[in-house]
Kinemage of the C-alpha trace (Angstrom):
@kinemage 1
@onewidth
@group {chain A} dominant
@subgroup {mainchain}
@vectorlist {calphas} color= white
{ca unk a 1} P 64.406 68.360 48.131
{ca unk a 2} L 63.843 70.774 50.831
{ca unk a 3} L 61.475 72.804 48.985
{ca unk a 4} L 59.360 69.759 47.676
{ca unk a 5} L 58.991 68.820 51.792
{ca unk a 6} L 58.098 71.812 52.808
{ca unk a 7} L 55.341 72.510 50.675
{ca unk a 8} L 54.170 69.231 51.658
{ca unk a 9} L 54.193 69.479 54.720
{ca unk a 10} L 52.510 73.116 53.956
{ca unk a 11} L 49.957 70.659 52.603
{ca unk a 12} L 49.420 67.967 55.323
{ca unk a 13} L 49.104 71.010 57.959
{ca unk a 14} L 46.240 72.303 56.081
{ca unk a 15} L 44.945 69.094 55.399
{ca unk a 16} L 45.101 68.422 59.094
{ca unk a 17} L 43.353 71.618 60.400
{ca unk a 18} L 40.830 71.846 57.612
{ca unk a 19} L 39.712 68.277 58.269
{ca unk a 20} L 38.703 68.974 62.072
{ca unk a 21} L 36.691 72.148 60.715
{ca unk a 22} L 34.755 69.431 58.118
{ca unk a 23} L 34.392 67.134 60.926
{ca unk a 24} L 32.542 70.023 62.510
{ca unk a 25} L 30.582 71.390 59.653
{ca unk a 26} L 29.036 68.046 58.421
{ca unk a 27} L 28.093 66.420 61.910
{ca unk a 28} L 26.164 69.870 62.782
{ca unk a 29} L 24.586 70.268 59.612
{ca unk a 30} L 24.464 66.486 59.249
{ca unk a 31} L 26.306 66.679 55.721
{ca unk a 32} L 26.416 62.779 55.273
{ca unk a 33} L 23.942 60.119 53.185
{ca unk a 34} L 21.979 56.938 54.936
{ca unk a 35} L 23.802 54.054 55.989
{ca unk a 36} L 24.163 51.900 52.891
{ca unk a 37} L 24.307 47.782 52.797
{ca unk a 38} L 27.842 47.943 51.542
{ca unk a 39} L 29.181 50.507 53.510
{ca unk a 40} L 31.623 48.747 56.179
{ca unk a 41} L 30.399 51.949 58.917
{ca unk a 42} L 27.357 51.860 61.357
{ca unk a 43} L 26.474 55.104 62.440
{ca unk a 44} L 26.459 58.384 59.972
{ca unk a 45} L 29.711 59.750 59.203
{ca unk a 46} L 30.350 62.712 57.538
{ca unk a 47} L 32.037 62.880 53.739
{ca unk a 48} L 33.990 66.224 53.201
{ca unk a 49} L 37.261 64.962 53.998
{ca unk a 50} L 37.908 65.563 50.332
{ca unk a 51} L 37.228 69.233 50.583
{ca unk a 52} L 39.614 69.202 53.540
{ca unk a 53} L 42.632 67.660 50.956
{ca unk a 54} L 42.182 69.721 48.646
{ca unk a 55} L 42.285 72.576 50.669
{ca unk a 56} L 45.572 71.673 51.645
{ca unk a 57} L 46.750 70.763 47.882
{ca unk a 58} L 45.531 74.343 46.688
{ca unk a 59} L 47.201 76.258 49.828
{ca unk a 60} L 50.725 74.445 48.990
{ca unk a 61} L 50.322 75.322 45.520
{ca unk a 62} L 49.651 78.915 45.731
{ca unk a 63} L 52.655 79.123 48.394
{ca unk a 64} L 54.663 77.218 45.931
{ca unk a 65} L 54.241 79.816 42.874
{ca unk a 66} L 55.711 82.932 45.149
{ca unk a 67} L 58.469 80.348 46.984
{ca unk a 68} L 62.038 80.120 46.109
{ca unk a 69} L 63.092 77.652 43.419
{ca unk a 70} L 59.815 75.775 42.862
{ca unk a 71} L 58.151 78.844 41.776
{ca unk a 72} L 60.612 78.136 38.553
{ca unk a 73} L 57.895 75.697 37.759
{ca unk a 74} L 55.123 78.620 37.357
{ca unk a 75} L 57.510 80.655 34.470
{ca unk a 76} L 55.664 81.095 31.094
{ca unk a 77} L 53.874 77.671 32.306
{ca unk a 78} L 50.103 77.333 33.200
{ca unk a 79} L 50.041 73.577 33.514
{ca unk a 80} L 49.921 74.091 37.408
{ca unk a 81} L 46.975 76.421 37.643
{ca unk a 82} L 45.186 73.899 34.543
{ca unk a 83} L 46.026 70.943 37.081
{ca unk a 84} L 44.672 73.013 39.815
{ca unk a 85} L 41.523 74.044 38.246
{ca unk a 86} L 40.700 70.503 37.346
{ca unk a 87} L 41.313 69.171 41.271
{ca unk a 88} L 38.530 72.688 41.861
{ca unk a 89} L 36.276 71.080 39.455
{ca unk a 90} L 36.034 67.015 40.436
{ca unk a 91} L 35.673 68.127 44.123
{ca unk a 92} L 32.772 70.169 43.237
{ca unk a 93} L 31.481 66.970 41.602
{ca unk a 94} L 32.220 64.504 44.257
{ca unk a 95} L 30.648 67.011 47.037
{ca unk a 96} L 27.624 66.795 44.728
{ca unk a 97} L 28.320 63.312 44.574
{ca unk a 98} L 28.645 62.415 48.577
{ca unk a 99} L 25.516 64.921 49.443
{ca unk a 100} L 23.185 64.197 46.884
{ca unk a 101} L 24.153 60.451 45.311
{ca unk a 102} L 23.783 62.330 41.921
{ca unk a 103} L 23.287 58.902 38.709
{ca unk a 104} L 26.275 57.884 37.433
{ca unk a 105} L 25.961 59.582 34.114
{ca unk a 106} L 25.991 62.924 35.957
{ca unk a 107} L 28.886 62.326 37.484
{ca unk a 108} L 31.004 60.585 34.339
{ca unk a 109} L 30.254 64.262 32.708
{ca unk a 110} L 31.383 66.152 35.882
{ca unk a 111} L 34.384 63.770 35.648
{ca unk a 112} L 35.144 64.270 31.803
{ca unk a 113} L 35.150 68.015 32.291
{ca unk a 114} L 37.680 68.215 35.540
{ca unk a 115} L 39.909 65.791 33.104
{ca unk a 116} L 39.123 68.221 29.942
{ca unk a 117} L 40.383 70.759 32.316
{ca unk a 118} L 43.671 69.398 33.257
{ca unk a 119} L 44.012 68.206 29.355
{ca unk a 120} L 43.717 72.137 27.836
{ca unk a 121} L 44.707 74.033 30.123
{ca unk a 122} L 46.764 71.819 32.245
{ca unk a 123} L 49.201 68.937 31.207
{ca unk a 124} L 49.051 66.182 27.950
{ca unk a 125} L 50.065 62.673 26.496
{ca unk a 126} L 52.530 63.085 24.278
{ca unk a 127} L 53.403 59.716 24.259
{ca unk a 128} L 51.736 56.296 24.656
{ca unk a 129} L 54.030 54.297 26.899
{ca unk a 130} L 55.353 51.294 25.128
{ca unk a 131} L 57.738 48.516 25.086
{ca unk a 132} L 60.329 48.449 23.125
{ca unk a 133} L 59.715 52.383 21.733
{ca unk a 134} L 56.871 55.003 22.898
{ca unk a 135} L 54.105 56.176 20.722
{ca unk a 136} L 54.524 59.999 19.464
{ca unk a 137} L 51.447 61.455 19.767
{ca unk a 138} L 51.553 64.558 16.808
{ca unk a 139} L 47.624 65.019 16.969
{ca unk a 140} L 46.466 68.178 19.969
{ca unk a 141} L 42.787 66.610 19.711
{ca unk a 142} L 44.195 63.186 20.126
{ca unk a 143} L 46.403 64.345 23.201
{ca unk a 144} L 43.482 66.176 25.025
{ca unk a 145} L 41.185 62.676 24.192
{ca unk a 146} L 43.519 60.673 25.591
{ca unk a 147} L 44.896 62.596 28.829
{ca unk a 148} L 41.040 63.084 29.454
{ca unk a 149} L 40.340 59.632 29.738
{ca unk a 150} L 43.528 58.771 30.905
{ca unk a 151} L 41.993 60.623 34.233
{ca unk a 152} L 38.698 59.829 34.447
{ca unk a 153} L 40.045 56.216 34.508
{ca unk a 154} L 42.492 56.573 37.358
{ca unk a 155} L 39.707 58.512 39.104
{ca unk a 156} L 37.268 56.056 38.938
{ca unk a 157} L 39.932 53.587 39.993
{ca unk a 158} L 41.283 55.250 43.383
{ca unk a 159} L 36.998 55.697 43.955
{ca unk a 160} L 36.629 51.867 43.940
{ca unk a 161} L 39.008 50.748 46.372
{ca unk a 162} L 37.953 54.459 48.661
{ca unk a 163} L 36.210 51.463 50.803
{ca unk a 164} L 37.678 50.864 54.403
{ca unk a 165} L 38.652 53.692 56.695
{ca unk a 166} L 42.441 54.679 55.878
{ca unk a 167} L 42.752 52.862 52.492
{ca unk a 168} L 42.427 54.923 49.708
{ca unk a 169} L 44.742 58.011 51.663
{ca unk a 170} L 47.358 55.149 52.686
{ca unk a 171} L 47.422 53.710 49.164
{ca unk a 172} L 47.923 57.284 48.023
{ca unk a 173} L 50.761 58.363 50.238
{ca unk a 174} L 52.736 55.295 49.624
{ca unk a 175} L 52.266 54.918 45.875
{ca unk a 176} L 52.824 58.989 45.729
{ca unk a 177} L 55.724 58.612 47.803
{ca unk a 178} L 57.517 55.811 45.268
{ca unk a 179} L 56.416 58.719 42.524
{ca unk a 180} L 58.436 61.355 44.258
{ca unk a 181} L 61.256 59.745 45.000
{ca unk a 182} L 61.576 58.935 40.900
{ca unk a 183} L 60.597 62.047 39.860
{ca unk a 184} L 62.870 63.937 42.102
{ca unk a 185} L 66.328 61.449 41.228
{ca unk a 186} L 65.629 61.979 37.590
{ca unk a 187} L 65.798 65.612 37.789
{ca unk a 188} L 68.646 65.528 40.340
{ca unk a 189} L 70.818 63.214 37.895
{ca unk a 190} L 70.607 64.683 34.883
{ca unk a 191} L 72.077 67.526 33.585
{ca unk a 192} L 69.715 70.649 33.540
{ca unk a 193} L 69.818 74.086 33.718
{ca unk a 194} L 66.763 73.983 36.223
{ca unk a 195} L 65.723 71.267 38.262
{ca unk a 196} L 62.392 72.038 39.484
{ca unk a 197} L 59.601 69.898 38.161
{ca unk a 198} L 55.819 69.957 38.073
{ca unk a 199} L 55.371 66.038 38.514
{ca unk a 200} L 57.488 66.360 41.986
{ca unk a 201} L 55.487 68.604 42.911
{ca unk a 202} L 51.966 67.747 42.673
{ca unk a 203} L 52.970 64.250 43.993
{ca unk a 204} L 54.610 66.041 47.056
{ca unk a 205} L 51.516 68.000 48.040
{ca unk a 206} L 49.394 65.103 47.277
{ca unk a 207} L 51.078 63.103 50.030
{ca unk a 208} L 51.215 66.097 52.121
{ca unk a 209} L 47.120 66.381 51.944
{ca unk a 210} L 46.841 62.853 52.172
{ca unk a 211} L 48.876 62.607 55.424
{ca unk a 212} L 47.357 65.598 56.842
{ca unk a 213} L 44.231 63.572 56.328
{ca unk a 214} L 44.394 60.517 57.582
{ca unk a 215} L 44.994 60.672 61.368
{ca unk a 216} L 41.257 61.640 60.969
{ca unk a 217} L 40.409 58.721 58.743
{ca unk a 218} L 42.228 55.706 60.421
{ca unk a 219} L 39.775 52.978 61.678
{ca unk a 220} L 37.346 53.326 63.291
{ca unk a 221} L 37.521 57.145 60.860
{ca unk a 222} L 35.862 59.831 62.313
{ca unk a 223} L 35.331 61.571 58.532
{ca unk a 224} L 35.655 59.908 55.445
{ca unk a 225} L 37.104 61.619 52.060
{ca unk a 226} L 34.313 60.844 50.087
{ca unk a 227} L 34.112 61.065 46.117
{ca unk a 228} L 35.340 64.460 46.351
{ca unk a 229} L 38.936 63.026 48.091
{ca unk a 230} L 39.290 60.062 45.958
{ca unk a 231} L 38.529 61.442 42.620
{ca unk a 232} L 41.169 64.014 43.475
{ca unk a 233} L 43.671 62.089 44.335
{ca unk a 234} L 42.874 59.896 41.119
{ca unk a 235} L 43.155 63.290 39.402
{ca unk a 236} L 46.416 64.131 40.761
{ca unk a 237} L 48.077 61.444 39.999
{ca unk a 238} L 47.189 60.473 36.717
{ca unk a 239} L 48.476 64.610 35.618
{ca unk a 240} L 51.777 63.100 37.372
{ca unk a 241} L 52.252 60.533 35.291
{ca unk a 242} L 51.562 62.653 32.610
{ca unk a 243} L 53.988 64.734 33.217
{ca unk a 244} L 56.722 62.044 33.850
{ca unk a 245} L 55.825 59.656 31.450
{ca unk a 246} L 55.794 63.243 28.871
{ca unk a 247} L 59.502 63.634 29.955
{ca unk a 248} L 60.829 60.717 27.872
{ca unk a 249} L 60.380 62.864 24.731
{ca unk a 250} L 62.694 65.423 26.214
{ca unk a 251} L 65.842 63.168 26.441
{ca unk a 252} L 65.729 63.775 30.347
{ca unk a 253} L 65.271 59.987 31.131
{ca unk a 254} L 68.898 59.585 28.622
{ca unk a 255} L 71.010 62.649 30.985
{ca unk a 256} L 69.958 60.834 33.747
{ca unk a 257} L 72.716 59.009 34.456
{ca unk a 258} L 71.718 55.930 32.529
{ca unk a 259} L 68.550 55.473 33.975
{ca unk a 260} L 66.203 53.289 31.815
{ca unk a 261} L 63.625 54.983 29.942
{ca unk a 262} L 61.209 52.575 31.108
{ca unk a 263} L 60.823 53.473 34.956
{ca unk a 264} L 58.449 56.482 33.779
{ca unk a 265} L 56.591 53.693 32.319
{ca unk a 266} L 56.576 51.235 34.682
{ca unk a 267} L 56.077 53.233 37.852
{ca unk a 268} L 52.563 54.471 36.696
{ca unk a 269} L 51.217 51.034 36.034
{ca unk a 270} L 53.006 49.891 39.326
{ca unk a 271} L 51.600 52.120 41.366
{ca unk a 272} L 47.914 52.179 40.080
{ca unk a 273} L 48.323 48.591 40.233
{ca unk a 274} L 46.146 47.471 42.724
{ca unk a 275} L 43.325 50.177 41.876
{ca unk a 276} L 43.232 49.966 38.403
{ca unk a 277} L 43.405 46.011 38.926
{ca unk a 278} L 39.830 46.358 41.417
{ca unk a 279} L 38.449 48.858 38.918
{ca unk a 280} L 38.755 46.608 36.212
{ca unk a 281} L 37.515 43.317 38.489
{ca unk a 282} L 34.496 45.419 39.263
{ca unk a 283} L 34.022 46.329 35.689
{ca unk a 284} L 33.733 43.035 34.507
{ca unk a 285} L 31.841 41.454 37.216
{ca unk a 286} L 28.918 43.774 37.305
{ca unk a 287} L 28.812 43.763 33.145
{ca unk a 288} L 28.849 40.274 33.747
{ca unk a 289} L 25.666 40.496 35.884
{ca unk a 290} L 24.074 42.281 33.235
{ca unk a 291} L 24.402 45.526 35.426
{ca unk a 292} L 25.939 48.698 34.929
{ca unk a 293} L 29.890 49.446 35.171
{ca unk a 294} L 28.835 51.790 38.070
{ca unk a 295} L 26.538 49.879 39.810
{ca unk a 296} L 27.870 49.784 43.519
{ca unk a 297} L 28.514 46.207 45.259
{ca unk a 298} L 30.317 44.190 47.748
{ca unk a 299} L 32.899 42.377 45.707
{ca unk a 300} L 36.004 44.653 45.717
{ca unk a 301} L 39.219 43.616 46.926
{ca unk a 302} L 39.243 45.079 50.414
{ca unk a 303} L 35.734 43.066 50.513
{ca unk a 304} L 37.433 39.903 49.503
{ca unk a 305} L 40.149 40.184 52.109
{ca unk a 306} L 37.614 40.703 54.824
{ca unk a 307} L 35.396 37.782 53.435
{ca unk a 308} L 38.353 35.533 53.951
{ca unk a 309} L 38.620 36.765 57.709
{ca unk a 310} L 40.811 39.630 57.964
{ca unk a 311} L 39.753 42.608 60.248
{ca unk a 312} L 39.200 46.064 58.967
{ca unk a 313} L 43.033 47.589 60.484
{ca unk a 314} L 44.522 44.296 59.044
{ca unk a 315} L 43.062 44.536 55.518
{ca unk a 316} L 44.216 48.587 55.080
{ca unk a 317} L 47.733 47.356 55.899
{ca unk a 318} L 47.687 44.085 53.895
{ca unk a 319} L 46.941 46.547 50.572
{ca unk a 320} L 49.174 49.229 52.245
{ca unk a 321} L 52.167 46.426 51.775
{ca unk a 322} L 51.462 45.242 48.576
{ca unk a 323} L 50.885 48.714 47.590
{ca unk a 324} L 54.670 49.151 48.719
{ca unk a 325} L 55.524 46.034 46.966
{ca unk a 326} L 54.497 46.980 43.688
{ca unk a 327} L 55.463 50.760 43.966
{ca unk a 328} L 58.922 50.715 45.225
{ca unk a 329} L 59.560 47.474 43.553
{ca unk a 330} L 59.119 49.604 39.749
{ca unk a 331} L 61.404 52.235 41.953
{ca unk a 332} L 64.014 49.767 42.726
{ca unk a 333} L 64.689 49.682 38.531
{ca unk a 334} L 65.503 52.955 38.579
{ca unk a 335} L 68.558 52.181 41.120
{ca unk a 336} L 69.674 48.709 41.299
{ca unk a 337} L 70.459 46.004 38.308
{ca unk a 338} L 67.245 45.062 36.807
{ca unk a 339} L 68.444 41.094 37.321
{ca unk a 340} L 68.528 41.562 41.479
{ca unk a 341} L 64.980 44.046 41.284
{ca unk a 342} L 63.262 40.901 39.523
{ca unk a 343} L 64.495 38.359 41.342
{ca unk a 344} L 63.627 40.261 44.550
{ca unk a 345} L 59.977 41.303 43.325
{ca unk a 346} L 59.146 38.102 42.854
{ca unk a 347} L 60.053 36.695 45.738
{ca unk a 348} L 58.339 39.682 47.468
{ca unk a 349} L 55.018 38.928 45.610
{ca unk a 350} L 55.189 35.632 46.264
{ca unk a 351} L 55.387 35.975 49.952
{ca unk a 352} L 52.738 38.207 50.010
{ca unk a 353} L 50.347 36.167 47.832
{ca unk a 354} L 51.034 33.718 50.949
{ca unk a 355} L 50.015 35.981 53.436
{ca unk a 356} L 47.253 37.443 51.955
{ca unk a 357} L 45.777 33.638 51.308
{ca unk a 358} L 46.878 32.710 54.713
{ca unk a 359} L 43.439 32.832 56.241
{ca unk a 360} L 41.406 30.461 53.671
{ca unk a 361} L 44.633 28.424 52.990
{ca unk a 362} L 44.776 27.824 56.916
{ca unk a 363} L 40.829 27.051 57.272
{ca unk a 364} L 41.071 24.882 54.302
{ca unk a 365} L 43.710 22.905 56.192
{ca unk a 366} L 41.507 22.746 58.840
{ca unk a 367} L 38.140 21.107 56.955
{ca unk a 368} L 40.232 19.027 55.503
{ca unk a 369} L 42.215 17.519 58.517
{ca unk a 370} L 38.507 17.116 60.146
């Protein structure tokens, strides 16, 4: 555990310094695109803060492969530098992205070839996740298909909800923190000859860049992360779940002290919940319009919860706690009887679907009483 935290916090120091010197950089070279009618900013604000996380990801890594016991990851393995050399790629793209607004087909191709990265040369589906028994996946161009878009999905879906200052770096560190902590008790339960692991990892110093981060990014933000940030984290987390959800073939899941095979497969979904839930809203209401998947608009989540009368601070932490819902609620299987997690989730969910609907539920009251 003490290794994993301190090349975090390797991470979130780098993060942290490297994000003043963008703050620098792009307001004296004025590195940052027109206002735009859906932006939820008034005055120009500079989008490297990606450049700054990853700076801090790429540090922690390089430490990592000459440090004691994590370094065990590195042996005989390339996965990390593959991983790495994606994360290089998809912030070249979104800096692209953030300074010249490249189309959208551009950047899908700049996308697919960070996630072929990470699927040759990095990490790979072996498995579909299923209930009651995974998918084997016995085909290499099938795997490297599948992890591909596997990414480019959760990429695109961490770049949707990258809308309100602090959002998309909160979501990360919480969800990425509920990824951790069931990463890290699998390996520390089960019986192995070494216990380092590559998904622990990359979710440590992606919490670690994200915290680093956003000090600088809480509302009002004085930098935002930009394409470049959110596709990364997108990137880093979807090679996470790889890696865990790869793990089940292994028997690791079945040394591990009883703990269900199903948390690898749970925990993914739980904690791309809410972004993979706006990407697919957005999806279908813009194809709806007739327009394109990748048209931008105002009709995301954090826009809904604003619409309804929430302020900017108390939006971030309404999706912050339902991020925490959902995240450490698939955690909670891995630890507690799956009858008491359920019953608790539920009741969790509901009370937040109560708060979050607070707002119209209460002005509804009101019309109606008048």
């Amino acid at each position: 555990m003490i290794m994993y935290l301190l090349m975090g916090l390797t991470a979130a120091v780098v993060s942290y310094a490297a994000t003043w010197g963008a703050r620098v950089v792009g307001h004296r070279l004025e590195l940052h695109q027109p206002i735009r009618s859906r932006d939820m900013h008034s005055t120009p604000v500079s989008r490297l803060g990606g450049v700054a996380i990853f700076l801090g990801v790429m540090v922690a890594l390089i430490v990592a492969s000459q440090s004691f016991f994590v370094k065990d990851i590195y042996r005989n393995n390339f996965s990390p530098w593959g991983v790495l050399a994606g994360a290089a790629v998809i912030v070249l793209v979104g800096i692209a992205d953030d300074l010249l607004d490249i189309r959208w087909w551009v950047k899908l191709i700049g996308q697919s070839a960070a996630a072929l990265t990470v699927a040759v040369w990095g990490v790979q589906m072996t498995i579909v996740p299923w209930v009651p028994e995974p998918i084997y996946l016995e085909n290499g161009t099938l795997r490297v298909v599948l992890t591909a878009g596997l990414i480019v999905t959760t990429m695109n879906a961490f770049n949707f909800i990258d809308g309100l200052d602090g959002l998309a770096a909160g979501v990360a560190i919480i969800g990425g923190t509920a990824f951790f902590f069931t990463a890290y008790w699998v390996h520390r339960n089960a019986v192995l000859l070494d216990y380092s692991d590559l998904a622990t990892l990359v979710t440590a110093v992606l919490v670690g860049g994200c915290l680093g981060f956003l000090p600088h990014n809480w509302f009002p933000s004085k930098i935002f992360m930009g394409d470049s940030g959110a596709m990364l984290i997108g990137l880093l987390m979807a090679s996470a779940g790889v890696v865990s959800t790869g793990q089940i073939t292994s028997g690791l899941y079945d040394r591990a002290n009883g703990i269900s095979t199903v948390i690898p497969i749970l925990l993914p979904f739980a904690v791309l919940f809410l972004p993979l839930l706006d990407l697919g809203l957005a999806v279908v209401r813009r194809t709806a319009r007739g327009r394109s998947p990748w048209s931008a608009d105002r009709g995301h989540l954090h826009h809904k919860l604003l619409d309804i009368g929430y302020s900017h601070r108390t939006a971030v932490v309404l999706m912050y706690l339902w991020t925490a819902v959902l995240s450490f609620g698939g955690l909670a299987f891995a630890i507690f009887p799956w009858q008491i997690v359920l019953a608790v989730d539920l009741f969790a969910t509901l009370v937040m679907g109560l708060v979050t609907a607070w707002p119209y539920l209460s002005r509804s009251g009101e019309e109606t009483a008048a």
